[in-house]
C-alpha positions as CSV (number, residue, x, y, z in Angstrom):
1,X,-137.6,12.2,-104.0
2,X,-135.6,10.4,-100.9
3,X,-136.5,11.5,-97.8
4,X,-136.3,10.7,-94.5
5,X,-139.6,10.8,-92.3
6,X,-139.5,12.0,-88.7
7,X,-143.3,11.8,-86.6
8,X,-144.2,9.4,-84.0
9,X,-148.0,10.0,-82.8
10,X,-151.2,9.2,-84.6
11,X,-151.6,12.7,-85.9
12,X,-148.3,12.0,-88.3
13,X,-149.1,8.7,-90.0
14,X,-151.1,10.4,-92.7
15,X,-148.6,12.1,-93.5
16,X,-146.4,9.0,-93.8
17,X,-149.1,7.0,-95.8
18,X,-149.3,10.1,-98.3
19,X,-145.6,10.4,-98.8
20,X,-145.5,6.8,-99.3
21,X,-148.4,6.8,-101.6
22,X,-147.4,9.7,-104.3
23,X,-143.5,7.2,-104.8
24,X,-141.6,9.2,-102.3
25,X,-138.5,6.8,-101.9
26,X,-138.4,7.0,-97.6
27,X,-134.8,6.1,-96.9
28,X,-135.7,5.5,-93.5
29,X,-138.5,7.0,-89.7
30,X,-137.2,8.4,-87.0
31,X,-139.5,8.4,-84.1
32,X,-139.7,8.3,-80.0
33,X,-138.7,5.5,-78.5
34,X,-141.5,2.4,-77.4
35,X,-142.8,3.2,-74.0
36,X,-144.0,1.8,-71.2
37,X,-148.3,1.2,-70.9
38,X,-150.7,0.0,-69.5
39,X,-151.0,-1.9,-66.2
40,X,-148.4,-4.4,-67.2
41,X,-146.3,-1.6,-68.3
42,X,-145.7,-3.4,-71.5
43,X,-143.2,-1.4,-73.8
44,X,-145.5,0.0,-77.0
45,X,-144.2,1.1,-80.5
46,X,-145.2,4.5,-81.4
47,X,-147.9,4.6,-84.0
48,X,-145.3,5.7,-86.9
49,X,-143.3,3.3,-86.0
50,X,-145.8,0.5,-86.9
51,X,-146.7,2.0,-89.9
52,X,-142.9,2.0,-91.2
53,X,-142.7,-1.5,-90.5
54,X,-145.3,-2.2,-92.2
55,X,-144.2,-0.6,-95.2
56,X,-140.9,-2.2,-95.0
57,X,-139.0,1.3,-94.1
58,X,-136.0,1.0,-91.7
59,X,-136.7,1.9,-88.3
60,X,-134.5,4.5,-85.8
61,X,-135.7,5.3,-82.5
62,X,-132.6,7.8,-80.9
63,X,-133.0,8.4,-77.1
64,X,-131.4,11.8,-78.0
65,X,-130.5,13.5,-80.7
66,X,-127.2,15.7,-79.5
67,X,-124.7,12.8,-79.0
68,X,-124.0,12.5,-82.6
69,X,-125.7,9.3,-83.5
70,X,-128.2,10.3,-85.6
71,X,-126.3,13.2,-87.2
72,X,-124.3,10.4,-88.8
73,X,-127.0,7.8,-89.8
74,X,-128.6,11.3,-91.4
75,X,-125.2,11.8,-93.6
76,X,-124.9,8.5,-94.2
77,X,-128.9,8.1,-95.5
78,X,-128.3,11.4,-98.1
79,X,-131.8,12.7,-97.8
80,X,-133.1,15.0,-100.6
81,X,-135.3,16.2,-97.6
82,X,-136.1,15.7,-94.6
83,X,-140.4,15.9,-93.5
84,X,-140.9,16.6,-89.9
85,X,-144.3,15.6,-88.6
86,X,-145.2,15.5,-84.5
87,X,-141.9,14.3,-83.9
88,X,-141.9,15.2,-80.8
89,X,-138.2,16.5,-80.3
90,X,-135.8,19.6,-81.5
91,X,-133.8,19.3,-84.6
92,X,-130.1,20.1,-83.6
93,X,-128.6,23.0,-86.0
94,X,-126.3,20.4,-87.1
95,X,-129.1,17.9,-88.6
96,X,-130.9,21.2,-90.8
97,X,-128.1,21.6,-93.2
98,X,-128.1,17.7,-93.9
99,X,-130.7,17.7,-96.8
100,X,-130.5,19.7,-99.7
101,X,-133.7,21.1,-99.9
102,X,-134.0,21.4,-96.2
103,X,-135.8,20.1,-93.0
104,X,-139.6,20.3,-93.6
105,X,-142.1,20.8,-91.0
106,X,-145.7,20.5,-91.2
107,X,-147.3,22.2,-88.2
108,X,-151.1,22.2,-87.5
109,X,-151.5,25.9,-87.0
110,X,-151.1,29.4,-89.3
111,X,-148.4,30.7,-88.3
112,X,-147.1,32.8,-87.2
113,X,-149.8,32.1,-84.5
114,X,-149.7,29.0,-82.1
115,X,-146.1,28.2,-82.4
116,X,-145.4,25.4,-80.0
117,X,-146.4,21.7,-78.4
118,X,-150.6,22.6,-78.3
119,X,-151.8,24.5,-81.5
120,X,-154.6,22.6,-82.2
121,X,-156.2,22.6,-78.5
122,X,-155.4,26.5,-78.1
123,X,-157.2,27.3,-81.3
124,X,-160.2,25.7,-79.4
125,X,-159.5,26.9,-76.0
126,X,-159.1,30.3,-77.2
127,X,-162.3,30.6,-79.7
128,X,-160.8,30.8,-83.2
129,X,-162.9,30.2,-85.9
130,X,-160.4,28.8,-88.4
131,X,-157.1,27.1,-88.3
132,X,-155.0,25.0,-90.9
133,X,-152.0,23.5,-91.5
134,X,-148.5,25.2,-92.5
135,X,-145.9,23.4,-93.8
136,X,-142.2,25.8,-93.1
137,X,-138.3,25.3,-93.6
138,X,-136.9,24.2,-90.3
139,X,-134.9,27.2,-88.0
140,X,-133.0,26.6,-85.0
141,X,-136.1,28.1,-83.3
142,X,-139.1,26.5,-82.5
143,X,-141.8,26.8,-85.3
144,X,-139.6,30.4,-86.6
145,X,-138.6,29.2,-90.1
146,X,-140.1,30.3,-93.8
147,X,-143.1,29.6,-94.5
148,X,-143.8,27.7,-97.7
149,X,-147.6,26.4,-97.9
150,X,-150.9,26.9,-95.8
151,X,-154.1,25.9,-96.1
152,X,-156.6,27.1,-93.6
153,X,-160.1,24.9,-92.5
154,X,-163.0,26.5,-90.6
155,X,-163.3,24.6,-86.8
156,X,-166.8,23.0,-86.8
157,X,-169.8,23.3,-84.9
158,X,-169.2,21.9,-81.7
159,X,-165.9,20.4,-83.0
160,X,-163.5,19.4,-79.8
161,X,-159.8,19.6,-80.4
162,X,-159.2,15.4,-80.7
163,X,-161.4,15.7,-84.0
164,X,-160.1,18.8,-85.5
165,X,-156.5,17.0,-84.7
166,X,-157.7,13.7,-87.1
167,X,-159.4,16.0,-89.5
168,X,-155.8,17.8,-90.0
169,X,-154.0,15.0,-89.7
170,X,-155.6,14.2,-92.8
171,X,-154.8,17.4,-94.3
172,X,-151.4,17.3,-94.0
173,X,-150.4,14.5,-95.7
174,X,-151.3,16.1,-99.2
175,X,-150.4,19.8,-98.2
176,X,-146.4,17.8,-97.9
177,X,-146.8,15.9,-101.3
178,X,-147.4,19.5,-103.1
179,X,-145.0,21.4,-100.8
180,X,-142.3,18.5,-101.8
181,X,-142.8,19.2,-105.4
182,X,-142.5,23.0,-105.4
183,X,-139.3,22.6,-103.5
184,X,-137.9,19.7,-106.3
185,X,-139.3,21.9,-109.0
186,X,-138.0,25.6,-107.9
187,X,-141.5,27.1,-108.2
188,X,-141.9,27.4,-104.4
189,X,-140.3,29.9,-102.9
190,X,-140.0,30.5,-98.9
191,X,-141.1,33.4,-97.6
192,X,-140.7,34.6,-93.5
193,X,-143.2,34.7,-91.2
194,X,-145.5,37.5,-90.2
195,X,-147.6,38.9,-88.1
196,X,-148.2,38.8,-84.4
197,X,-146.5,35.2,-82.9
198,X,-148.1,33.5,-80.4
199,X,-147.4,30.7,-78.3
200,X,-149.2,27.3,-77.4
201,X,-147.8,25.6,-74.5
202,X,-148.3,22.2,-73.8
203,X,-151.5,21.2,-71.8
204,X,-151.6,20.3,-68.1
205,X,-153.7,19.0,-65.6
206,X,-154.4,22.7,-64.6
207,X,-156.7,24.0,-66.9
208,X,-159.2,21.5,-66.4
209,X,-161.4,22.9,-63.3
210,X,-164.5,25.1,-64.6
211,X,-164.6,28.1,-63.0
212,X,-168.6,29.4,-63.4
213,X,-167.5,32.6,-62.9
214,X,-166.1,32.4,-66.5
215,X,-168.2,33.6,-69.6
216,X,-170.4,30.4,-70.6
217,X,-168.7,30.7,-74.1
218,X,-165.2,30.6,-72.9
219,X,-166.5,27.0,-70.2
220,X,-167.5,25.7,-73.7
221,X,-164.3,26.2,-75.4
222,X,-162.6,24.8,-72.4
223,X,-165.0,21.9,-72.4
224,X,-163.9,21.1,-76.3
225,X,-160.3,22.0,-76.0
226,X,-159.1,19.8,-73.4
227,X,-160.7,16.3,-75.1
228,X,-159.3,13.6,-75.5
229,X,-156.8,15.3,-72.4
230,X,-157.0,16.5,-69.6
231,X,-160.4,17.0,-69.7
232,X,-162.3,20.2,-68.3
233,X,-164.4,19.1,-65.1
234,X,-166.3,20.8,-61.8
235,X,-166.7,18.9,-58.0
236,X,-169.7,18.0,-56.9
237,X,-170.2,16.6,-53.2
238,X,-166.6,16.4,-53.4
239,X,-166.1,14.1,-56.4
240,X,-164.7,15.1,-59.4
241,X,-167.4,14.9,-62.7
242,X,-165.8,15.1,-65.9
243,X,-167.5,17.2,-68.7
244,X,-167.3,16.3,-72.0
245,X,-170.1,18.1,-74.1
246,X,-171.9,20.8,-73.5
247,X,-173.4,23.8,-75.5
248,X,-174.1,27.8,-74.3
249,X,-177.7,28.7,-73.2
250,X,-178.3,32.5,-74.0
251,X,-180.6,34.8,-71.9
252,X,-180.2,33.7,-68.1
253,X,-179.9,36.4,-65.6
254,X,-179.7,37.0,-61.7
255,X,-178.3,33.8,-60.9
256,X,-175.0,33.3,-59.0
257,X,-172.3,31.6,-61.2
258,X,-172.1,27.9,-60.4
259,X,-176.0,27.6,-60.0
260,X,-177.8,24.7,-60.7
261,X,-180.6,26.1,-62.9
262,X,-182.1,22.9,-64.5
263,X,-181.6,19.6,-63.6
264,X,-184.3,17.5,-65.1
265,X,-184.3,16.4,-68.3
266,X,-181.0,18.9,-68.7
267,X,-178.3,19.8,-66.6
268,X,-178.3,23.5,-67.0
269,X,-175.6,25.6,-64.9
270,X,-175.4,29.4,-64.3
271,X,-172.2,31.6,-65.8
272,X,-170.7,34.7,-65.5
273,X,-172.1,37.6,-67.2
274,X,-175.6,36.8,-67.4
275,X,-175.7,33.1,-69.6
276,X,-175.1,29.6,-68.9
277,X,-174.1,26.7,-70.0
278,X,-175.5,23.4,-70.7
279,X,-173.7,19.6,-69.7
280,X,-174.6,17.5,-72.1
281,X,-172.2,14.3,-71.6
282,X,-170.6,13.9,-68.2
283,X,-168.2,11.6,-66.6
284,X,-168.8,10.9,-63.2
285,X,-165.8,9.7,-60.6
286,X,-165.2,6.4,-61.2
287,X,-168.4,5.9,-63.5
288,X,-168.9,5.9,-67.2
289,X,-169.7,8.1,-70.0
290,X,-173.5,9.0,-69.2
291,X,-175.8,11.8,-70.5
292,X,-176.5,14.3,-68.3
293,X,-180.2,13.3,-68.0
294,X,-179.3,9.9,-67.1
295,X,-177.0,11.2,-64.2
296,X,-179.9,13.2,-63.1
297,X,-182.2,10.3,-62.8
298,X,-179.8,8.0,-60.6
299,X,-178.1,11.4,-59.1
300,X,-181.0,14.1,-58.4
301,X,-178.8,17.7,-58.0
302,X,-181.3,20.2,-55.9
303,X,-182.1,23.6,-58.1
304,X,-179.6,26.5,-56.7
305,X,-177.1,23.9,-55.7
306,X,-173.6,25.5,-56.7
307,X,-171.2,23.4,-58.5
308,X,-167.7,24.3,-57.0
309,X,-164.4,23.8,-59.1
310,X,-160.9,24.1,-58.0
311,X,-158.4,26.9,-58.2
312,X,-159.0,27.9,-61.3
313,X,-155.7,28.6,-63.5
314,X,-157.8,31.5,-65.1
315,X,-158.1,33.8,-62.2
């Protein structure tokens, strides 16, 4: 089948590797154009974009896609399909009837629920216990269209929302392959969306203060949800420490949230509602990556000392 491959991030080159790998004739990648990074601000290609020049696969890198650039090169390519991975931009109406079996999308969520930029960390933040990928038929809305596969995964134990990305990352890739056939071969057929829809926003820097107030459960899902970014952290002596694993400590009472109830050979703080919550791997300002132990035993914290965040966006 010819298609044309749109992604740009990390998450979407298995996709691209897949396609490429099952004889998928890719006429050409569309992805974000290089940016600027690092200290030298040295313009960098977007990980799609050195994976198609690897493979020898033309190259376009639009700054927008409503001027009517791209609608032509699209025309002019003749696409049985278009796959839609992370790209990253909206598809103008014009650019979905290009294809003749449609714009493809693969989103990392079950939709109808966690349409939007952040599926995967609002699974986490939120709790959920399984996810998956869908792949749909592209709409003028923003993850509205037909649905045409799923397949769900159960989030692990202690899973934080940059490994459940890479683990579906690599589901996607084959989910395409067999949603590409059913498409050539008629035996897929589209069907809406249903259920309740919900909506996943991108992250900001917001959501990253721990408010002890919170159920330890809920600090736990925040701690997994916001790696690799923002990162959920609390102040302490008016520096900022980063928290990037911890684990929920059952049976603690009569404490005031934000306690400091162990701070040994553990680092275990009071909740809301009667738990607590352990921090297993901090950050401090300006430091490293440490354990919370060997914090502890360069940075003694007094028993009943009360760990302070920052407004917290979930008041």
């Amino acid at each position: 089948m010819r298609v044309v491959f749109m992604g740009t991030p990390d998450f979407a080159v298995p996709s691209l590797e897949a396609l490429h790998a099952a004889g998928h004739e890719i006429a050409a990648v569309f992805t974000q154009p290089d940016r600027p990074k690092g200290r030298g601000y040295a313009l960098v290609p977007p990980p799609v974009k050195v994976l198609a020049e690897r493979l020898s696969i033309p190259v376009h890198q639009p700054a927008t896609l409503k001027d009517g650039a791209a609608q032509r090169i699209l025309e002019a390519l003749t696409p049985d399909a278009v796959v839609v991975v992370a790209y990253g931009r909206i598809l103008p109406e014009a650019l979905l009837s290009i294809p003749r079996l449609g714009c493809v999308c693969a989103h990392a969520s079950l939709l109808p629920k966690y349409r939007g930029a952040g599926p995967i960390q609002w699974a986490v933040l939120n709790g959920e216990r399984e996810t998956g990928i869908t792949t749909m038929l592209m709409d003028k809305g923003i993850d509205t269209g037909d649905i045409l596969l799923a397949e769900r995964t159960p989030l692990l134990p202690d899973e934080a929302a940059g490994e459940l990305e890479a683990r579906l990352s690599q589901i996607a890739g084959p989910l395409l392959c067999e949603t590409l056939t059913g498409l050539e071969d008629g035996s897929l057929r589209p069907r809406p969306q249903q259920g309740k829809a919900t909506y996943a926003p991108m992250l900001k820097k917001e959501l990253s203060p721990l408010d002890f107030s919170r159920q330890a459960e809920q600090l736990y899902n925040q701690v997994r949800g916001l790696q690799p970014w923002p990162v959920a952290h609390f102040s302490l002596d008016g520096k900022r420490v980063r928290v990037l694993r911890a684990s929920v400590c059952a049976g603690v009472s009569g404490a005031s949230p934000g306690a400091v109830l162990e701070a040994g050979s553990s680092l275990i703080v009071a909740c809301g509602g009667g738990a607590a919550i352990e921090l297993i791997k901090i950050q401090p300002e300006g430091g490293r990556v440490m354990s919370a132990a060997e914090y502890l035993r360069g940075h003694p914290i007094p028993l009943g000392a009360i760990l302070s965040h920052a407004l917290s966006p979930y008041q």
